[in-house]
C-alpha positions as CSV (number, residue, x, y, z in Angstrom):
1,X,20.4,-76.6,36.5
2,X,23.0,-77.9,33.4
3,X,25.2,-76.4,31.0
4,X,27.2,-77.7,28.4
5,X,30.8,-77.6,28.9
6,X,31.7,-79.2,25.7
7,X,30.6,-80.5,22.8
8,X,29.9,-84.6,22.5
9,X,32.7,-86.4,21.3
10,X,33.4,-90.2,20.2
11,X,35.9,-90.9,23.1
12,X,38.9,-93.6,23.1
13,X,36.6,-96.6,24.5
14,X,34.3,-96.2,21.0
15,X,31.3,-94.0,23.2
16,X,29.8,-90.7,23.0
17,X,31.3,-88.1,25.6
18,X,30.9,-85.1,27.1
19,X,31.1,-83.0,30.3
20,X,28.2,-80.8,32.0
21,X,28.2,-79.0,35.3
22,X,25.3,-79.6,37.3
23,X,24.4,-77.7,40.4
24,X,24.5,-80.1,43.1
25,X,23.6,-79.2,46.7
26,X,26.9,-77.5,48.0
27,X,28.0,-75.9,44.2
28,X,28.6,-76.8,40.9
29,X,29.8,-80.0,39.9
30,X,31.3,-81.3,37.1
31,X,29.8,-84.4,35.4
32,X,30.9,-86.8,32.7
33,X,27.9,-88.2,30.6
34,X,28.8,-91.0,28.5
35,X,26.2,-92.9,26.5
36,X,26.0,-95.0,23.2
37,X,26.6,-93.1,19.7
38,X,23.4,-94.4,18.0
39,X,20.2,-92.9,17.7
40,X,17.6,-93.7,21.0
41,X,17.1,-93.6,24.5
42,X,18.7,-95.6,27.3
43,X,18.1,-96.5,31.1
44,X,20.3,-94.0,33.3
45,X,23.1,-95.1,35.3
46,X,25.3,-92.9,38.3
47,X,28.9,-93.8,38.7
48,X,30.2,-93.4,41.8
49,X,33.9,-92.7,41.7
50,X,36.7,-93.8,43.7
51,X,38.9,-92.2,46.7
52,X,41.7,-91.8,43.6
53,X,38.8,-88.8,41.8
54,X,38.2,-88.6,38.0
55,X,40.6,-89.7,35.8
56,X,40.8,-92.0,32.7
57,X,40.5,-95.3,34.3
58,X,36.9,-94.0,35.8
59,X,36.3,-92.5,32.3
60,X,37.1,-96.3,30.8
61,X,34.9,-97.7,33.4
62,X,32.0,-95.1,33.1
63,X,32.5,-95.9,29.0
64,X,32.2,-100.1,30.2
65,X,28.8,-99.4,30.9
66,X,27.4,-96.7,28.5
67,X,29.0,-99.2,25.8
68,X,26.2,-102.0,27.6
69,X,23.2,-99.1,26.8
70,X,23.1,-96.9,29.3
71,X,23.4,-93.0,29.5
72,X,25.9,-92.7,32.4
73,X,26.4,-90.1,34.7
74,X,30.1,-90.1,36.2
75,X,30.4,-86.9,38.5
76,X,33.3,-85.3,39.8
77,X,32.2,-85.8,43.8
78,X,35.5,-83.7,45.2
79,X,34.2,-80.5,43.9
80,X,33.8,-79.4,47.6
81,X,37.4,-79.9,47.8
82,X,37.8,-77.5,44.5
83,X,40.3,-78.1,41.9
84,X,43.0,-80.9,42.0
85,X,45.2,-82.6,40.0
86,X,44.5,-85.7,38.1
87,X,46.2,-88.6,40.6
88,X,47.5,-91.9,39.6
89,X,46.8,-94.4,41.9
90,X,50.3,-96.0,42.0
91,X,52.1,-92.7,43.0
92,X,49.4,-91.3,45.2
93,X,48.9,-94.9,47.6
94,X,52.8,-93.9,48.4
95,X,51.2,-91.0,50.3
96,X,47.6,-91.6,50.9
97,X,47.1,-90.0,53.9
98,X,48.8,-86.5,52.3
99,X,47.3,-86.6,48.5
100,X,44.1,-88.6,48.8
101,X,42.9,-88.5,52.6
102,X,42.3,-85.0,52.5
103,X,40.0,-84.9,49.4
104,X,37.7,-87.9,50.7
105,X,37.2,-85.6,53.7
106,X,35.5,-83.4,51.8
107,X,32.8,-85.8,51.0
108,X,31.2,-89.0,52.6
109,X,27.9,-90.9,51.6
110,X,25.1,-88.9,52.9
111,X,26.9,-86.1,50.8
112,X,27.1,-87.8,48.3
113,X,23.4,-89.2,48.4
114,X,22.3,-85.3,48.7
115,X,24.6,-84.5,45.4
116,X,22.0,-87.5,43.5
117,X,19.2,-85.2,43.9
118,X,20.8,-83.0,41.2
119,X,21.8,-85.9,39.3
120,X,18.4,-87.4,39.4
121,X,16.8,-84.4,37.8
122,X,19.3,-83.6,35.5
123,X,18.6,-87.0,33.9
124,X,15.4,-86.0,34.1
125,X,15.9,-83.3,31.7
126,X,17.4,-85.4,29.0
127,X,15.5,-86.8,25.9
128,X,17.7,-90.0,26.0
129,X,17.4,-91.0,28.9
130,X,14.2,-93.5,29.0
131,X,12.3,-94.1,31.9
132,X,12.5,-93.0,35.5
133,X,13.9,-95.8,37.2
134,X,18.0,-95.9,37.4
135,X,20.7,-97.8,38.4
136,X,23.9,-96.9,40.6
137,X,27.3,-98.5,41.0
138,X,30.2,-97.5,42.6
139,X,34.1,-98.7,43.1
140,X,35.7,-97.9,46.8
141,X,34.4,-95.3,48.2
142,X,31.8,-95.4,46.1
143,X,30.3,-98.5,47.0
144,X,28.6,-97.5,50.0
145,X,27.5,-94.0,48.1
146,X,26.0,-95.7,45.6
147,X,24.1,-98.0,48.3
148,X,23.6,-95.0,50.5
149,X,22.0,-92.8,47.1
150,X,19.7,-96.0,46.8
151,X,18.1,-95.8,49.8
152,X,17.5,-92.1,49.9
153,X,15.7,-92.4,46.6
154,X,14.0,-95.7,47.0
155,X,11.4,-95.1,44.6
156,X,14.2,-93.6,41.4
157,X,16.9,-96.1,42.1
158,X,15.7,-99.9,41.0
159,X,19.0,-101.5,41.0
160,X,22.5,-100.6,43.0
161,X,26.0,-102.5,43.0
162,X,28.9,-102.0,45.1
163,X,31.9,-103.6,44.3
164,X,35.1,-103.4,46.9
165,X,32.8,-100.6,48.9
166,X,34.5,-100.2,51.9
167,X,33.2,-99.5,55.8
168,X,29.5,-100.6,54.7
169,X,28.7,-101.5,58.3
170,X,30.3,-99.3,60.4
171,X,29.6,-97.8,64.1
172,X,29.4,-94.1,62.2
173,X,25.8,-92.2,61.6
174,X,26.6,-92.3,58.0
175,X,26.7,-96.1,57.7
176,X,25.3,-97.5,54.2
177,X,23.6,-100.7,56.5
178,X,21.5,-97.8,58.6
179,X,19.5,-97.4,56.1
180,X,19.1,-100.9,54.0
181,X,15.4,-100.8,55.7
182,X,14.7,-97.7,53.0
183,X,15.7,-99.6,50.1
184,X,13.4,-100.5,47.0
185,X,16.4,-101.5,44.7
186,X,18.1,-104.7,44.2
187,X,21.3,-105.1,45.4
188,X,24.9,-106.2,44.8
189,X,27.6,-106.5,47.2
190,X,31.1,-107.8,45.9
191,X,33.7,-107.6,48.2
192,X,37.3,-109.4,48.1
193,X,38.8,-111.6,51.0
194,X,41.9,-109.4,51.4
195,X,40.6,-106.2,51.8
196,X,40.8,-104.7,55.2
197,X,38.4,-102.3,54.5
198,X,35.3,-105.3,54.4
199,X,36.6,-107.6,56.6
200,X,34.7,-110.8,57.3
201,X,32.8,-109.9,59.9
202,X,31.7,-107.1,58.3
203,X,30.9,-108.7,55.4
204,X,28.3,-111.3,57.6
205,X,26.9,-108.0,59.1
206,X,26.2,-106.7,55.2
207,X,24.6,-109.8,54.3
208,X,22.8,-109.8,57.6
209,X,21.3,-106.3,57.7
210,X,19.8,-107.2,53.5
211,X,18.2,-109.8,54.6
212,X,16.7,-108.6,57.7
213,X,15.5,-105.5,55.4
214,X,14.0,-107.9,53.1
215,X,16.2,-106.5,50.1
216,X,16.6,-108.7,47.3
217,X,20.1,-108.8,46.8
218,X,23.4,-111.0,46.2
219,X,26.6,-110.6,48.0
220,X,29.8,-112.1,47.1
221,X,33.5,-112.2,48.4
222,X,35.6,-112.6,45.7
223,X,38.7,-115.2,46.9
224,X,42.2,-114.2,46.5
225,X,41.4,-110.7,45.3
226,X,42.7,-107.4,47.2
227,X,40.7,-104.2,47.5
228,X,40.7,-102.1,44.0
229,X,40.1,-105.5,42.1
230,X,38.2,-104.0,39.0
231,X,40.0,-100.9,38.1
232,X,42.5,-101.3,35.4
233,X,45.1,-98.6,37.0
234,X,45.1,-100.0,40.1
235,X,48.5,-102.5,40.8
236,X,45.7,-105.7,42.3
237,X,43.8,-105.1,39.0
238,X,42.3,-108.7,38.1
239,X,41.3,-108.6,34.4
240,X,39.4,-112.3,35.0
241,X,37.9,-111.3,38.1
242,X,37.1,-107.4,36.6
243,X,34.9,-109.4,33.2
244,X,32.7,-111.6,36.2
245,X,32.2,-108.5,38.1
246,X,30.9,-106.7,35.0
247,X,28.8,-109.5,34.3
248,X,27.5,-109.4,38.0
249,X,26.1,-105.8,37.3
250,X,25.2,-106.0,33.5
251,X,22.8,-108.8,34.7
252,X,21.8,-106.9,37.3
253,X,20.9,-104.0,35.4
254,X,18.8,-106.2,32.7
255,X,17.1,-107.4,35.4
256,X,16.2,-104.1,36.8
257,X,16.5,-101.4,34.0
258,X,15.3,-103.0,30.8
């Protein structure tokens, strides 16, 4: 299912790191697990990344939460796309249609919700990770995968949060509000008023299709924000804005995950 690719390290944000390659559906994928450095076990968390792929801001973010006690999972969700260079998000919005567009392709949420299988079970596997139950988040294009993995594993994923997650209610079969009816978890939806990804109307049609679900959840639209709010490479980063969005899912998760 697993292997080692290295050994666990103490990385630059003061957590314990290492990479594994798990066999997902369509291949092997590479996945980051970073956790606390002390002796236990820990509630497990899946990361979904960005359009921008791995790279150290996602590390720093991944670290974020392992450093709040939880064995996270941060895979590497272009690995249908194969092997690519580490992107900077600064350069590569010059030409997103040429650099990023075409690795995005290669994925999309119900993929992405099919690569979680392997995830789940791999978690399964390890000795520090306590308890089934587990918590997603994602950041972009990972909002509505981490939303989307959710509700294909209702009875695994207790607590999901998506924060700038664009095209959550679209006309498209792979939607993320299709399928709020399947969820079990509770949910977080944080969304900024200049993104033209989550427009307002949109937004109403999130809050709309929880709550007609019955899904215990919050939603928020974050004022004077842009989309890409919480990541630190990103030129609209918001450090003040960032720390309340944090808080938003820590409390989340310690509702949810222990």
């Amino acid at each position: 299912m697993s292997n080692a690719n290295q050994p666990a390290s103490v990385n630059a944000y003061g957590v314990s790191e290492t990479k594994v390659t798990v066999q997902a559906k369509d291949g092997p994928c590479n996945v980051w697990v970073l956790k606390p450095t002390t002796e236990g076990s820990w509630p497990g968390v899946i990361f979904y990344m960005d359009a921008f792929g791995i790279r150290p801001a996602m590390i720093e973010m991944a670290s974020h939460v392992a450093s709040q006690g939880y064995v996270v999972l941060l895979p590497d969700l272009f690995y249908r796309f194969g092997p690519y260079d580490t992107l900077d998000p600064k350069e590569a919005l010059k030409d997103f249609a040429g650099i990023v567009a075409p690795r995005m392709s290669s994925s999309d949420n119900h993929k992405a919700a099919d690569d979680t299988a392997a995830l789940l079970a791999y978690l399964d596997t390890r000795s520090d990770v306590k308890a089934s139950k587990v918590g997603t988040v994602g950041f972009c294009m990972g909002g509505g995968m981490a939303l989307t993995a959710a509700a294909y594993y209702p009875d695994r994923i207790a607590a999901a949060g998506s924060f700038h997650g664009g095209n959550l209610a679209t006309d498209k079969p792979t939607s993320p509000h299709l399928l709020f009816p399947k969820l079990k978890a509770e949910v977080l939806v944080a969304g900024a008023d200049k993104d033209h990804s989550y427009p307002p109307e949109m937004a109403t049609q999130v809050e709309a299709a929880l709550t007609e679900a019955g899904v215990k959840h919050k939603t928020e639209i974050y004022e004077g924000k842009m989309h890409g709010w919480m990541k630190p490479d990103m030129p609209v980063f918001d450090a003040p804005a960032a720390e309340r969005g944090w808080k938003e899912l820590f409390g989340l998760y310690a509702r949810t995950l222990g």
